[in-house]
N, C-alpha and C positions, 0 to 999 in steps of 0.2 A: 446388503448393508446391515449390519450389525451395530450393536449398541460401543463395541470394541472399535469396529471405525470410522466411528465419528470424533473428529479431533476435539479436544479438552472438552467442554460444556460438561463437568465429570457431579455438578451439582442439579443441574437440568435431568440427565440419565438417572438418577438415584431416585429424584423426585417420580420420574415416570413410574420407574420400574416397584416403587413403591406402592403405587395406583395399583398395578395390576395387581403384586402379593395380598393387597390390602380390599380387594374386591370389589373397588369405588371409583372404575376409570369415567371418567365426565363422557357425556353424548357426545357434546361437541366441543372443541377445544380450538383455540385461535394461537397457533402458534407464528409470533411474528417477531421481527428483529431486523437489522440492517443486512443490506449482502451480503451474501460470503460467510457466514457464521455457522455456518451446518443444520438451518431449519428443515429442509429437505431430508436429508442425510438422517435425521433426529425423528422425523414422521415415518420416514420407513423402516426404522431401527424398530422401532417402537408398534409399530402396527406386526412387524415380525413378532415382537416379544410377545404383544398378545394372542395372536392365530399359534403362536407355539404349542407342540401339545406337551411337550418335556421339559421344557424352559428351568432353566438354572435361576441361581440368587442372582447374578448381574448381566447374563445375556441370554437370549434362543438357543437352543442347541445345536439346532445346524444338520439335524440327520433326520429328524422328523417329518414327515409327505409333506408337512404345511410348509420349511424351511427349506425344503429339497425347491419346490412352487416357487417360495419368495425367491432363491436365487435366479431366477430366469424374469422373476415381479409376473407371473402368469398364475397367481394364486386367486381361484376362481372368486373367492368373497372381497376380495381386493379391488379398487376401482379406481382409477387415475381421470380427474378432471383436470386440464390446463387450457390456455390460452391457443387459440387457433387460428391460421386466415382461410377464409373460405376461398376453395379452389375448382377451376374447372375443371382442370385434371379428375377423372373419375370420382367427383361429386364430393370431395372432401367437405362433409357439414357438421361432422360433430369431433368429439374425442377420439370414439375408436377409431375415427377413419384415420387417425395418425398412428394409432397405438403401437403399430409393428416398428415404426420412426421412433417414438417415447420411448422404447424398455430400453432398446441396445444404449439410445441417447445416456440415460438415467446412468445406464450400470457401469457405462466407460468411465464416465465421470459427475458423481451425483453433487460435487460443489460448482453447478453452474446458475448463468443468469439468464434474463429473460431473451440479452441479446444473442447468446449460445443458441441458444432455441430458435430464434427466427432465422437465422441460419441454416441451420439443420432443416427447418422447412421449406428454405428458399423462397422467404417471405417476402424478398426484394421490397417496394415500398412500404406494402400493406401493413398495417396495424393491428395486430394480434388480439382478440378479445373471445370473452366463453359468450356464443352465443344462445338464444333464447331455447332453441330446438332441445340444447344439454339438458336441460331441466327436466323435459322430457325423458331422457335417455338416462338421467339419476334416477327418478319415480318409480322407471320398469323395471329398472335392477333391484331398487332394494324393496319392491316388490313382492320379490322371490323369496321362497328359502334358502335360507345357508347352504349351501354344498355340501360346507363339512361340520356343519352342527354347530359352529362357534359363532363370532360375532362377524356382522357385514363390514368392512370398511370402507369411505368413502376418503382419499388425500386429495384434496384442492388446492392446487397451487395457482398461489397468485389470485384470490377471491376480489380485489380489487380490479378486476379487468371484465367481472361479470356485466352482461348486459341487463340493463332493467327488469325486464322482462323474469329473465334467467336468476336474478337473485332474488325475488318476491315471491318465487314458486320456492326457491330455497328454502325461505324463510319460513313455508308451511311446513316444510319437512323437518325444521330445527323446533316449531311448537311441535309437532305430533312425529315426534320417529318412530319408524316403523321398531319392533323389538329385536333387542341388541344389536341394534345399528350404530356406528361411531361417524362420525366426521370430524377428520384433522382439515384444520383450514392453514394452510399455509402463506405467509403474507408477509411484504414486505410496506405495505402502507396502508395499515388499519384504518388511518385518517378518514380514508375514501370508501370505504365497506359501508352499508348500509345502517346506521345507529341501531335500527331495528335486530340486525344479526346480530351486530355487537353485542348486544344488552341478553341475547341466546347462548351466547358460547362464552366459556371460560379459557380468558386468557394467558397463557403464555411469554412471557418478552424472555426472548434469547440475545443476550449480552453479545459482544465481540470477545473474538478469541482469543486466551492468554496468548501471550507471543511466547514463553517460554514451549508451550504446546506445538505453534506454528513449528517453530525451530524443529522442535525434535522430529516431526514430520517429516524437515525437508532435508535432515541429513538421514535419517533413516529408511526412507523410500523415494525421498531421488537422488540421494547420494552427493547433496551440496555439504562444500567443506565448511564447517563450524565457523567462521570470521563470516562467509558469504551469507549463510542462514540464517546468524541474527541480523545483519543488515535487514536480510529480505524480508525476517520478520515484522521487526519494527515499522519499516515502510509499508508493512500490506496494514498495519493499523488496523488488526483484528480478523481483515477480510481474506479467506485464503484461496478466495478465487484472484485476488488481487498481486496474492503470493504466487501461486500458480502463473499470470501473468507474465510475472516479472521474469521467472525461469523463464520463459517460454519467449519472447519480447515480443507481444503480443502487438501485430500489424497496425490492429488500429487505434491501440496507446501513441503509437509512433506517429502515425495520419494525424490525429487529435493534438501530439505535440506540435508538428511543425506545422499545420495550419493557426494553431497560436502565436507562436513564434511569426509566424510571418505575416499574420493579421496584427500584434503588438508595431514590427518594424512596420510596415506601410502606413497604420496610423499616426505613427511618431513622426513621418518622414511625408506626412500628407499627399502618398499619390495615390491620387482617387480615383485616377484609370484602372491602377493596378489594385485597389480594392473594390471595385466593381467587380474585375473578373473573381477576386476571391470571394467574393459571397456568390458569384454565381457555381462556384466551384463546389461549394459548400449547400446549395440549394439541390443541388443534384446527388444528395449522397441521400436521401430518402429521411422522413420525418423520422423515427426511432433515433436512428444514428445522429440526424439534426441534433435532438434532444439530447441524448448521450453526449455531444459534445458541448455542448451548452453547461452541464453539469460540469465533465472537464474543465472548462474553464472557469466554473465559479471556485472550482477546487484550488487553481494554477492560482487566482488571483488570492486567494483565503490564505496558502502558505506563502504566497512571497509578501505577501502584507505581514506575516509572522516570521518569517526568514530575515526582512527588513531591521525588526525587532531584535535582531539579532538572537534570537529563542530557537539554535536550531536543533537543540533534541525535541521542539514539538513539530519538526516538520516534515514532512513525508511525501519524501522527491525522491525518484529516479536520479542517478547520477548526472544525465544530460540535462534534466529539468533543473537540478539545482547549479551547473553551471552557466546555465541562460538565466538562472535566479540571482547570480553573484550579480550581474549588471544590468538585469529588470527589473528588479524588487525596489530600487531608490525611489522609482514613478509609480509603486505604490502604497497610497500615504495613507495618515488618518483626512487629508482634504477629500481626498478623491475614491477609496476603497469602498463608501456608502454607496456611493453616486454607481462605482462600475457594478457592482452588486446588485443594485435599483435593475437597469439596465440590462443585463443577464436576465435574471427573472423575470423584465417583460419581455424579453424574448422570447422563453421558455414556454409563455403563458400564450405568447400570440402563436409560438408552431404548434402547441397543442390546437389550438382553435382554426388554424388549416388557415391561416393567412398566408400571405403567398413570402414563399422563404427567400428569393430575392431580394426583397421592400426589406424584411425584418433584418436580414443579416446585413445589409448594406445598410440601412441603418443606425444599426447599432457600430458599425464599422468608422460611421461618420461621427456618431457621441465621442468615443475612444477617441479621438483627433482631440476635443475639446479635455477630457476627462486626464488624457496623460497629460497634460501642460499643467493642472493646477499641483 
């Protein structure tokens, strides 16, 4: 990954690559934004630029021992922290035990999210977090000496899923780093990171993607024709994992749609047989994915409450979504849109807290009976 392919962020890359000409790159850096926006893509661009030993005005060189390394990400001062479930399969308890799983992941496709990932490990229910032992396994490395004379880099992705434990020993490491050590903290929800690291690292915020950028991506390496491109642009709203989706028609965009869709009709049409079994349909799809779809639909109800509005260059539907939009969006109003919104989010808040997803989704399945009527 190079600073050349990372789509637009073309003011983000200048500022970097400035740091390093200018001899003043920060210890630790909190680079955070919404999905999809290339934060990923932007830490390893960048961690290449500096291990470069040749390095150009705007990118790595590309032929250097350090960038020959980066292209396989097996560049020994380099260090990959992510989110994990711990496995019986041959003792999976930290990072490395994935790492052979992380590179090829990374490299096929470095615009992914948390849910790409737990896939890729076959995390079935389990809920993915850096646990306490990694702190451990950060401390030995950067321990060391450099390999190759230059600086150590630690990329953390996703610092928000740190266990207690594991982020207070971090936190020692961000007062006292070891010399020419760096940490990119990569993060999609700064909120939940500890104030105390916060107030250590200098931040970061990576915008959403121009869509004129999107576009030219998607007619340029996958070969979508110009009318289809800027649709799919617009609709990815920045995110080009979102964009990638849509090429792709991503299985459980589609799962996510018609479980709405058919949780919207049964509550309209009050059968409470047949919403019993769809929450219990939906309890059995594992708490991440629960979650994930719970956001789906605060999404589904946000734009057809604005589709309603009749505002449809602000809305951002799939084609199918927005023909179930042309005759769902009447039943959502300014009476009822606070309330189903309420609603959503305590759902959200009771499947993080491991209440039982049966009660929650069936509940919420019975509000929606009251909520489309007003």
């Amino acid at each position: 990954m190079f600073f050349r392919d990372v789509i637009g962020q073309e003011e983000i890359k200048q500022r970097l690559i400035q740091e390093v000409s200018e001899g003043r790159i920060p210890h630790a850096q909190l680079i955070c934004g919404p999905e999809g926006v290339g934060k990923m893509p932007l830490a390893i661009a960048y961690a290449r630029y500096i291990s470069c030993t040749n390095r150009g005005e705007t990118d790595a060189c590309g032929v250097c021992p350090s960038c020959v390394k980066f292209n396989k990400l097996v560049h020994p001062d380099v260090h990959f922290v992510f989110p994990i479930v711990k496995s019986s399969k041959g003792k999976r308890e930290v990072c490395d035990d994935y790492i052979a799983d992380w590179r090829p992941f990374v490299l096929k496709n470095p615009y992914f999210n948390l849910n790409h990932w737990l896939r890729e490990m076959d995390a079935e229910n389990a809920q993915a977090i850096i646990y306490a032992k990694e702190s451990d396994e950060i401390l030995k490395k950067l321990s060391l000496k450099s390999s190759e004379g230059g600086f150590k880099i630690t990329i953390l992705w996703l610092p928000e899923k740190m266990y207690p434990v594991c982020a207070n020993k971090l936190l020692k490491l961000l007062e006292e780093p070891p010399e020419k050590t760096i940490f990119l903290l990569v993060s999609e929800a700064p909120e939940m990171i500890l104030p105390t690291i916060l107030s250590r690292t200098q931040r970061m915020n990576v915008r959403k993607i121009d869509e004129p950028a999107i576009d030219r991506v998607l007619q340029s390496k996958y070969g979508i024709q110009p009318a289809d491109s800027l649709s799919i642009a617009h609709l990815a709203n920045g995110n080009f994992i979102k964009a990638l989706e849509t090429i792709h028609l991503n299985e459980e965009n589609q799962l996510f749609f018609d479980l709405f869709v058919s949780l919207m009709r049964l509550s309209y049409q009050r059968k409470i047989r047949e919403m019993k079994l769809w929450s219990e349909q939906v309890a059995g799809m594992g708490r991440e994915r629960q979650k994930n779809f719970l956001e789906y639909c605060q999404r589904m109800i946000r734009e057809n409450f604005i589709f309603n509005l009749h505002q449809r260059d602000l809305t951002y539907m799939t084609i199918n979504e927005q023909n179930f939009a042309s005759r769902f969006a009447p039943f959502v109003n300014e009476r009822n849109v606070i309330g189903i919104m309420d609603e959503l989010s305590e759902a959200q808040l009771h499947i993080e807290q491991n209440v039982n997803a049966k009660m929650v989704f069936f509940d919420f399945s019975l509000k929606m009976i009251v909520l489309l009527k007003q």
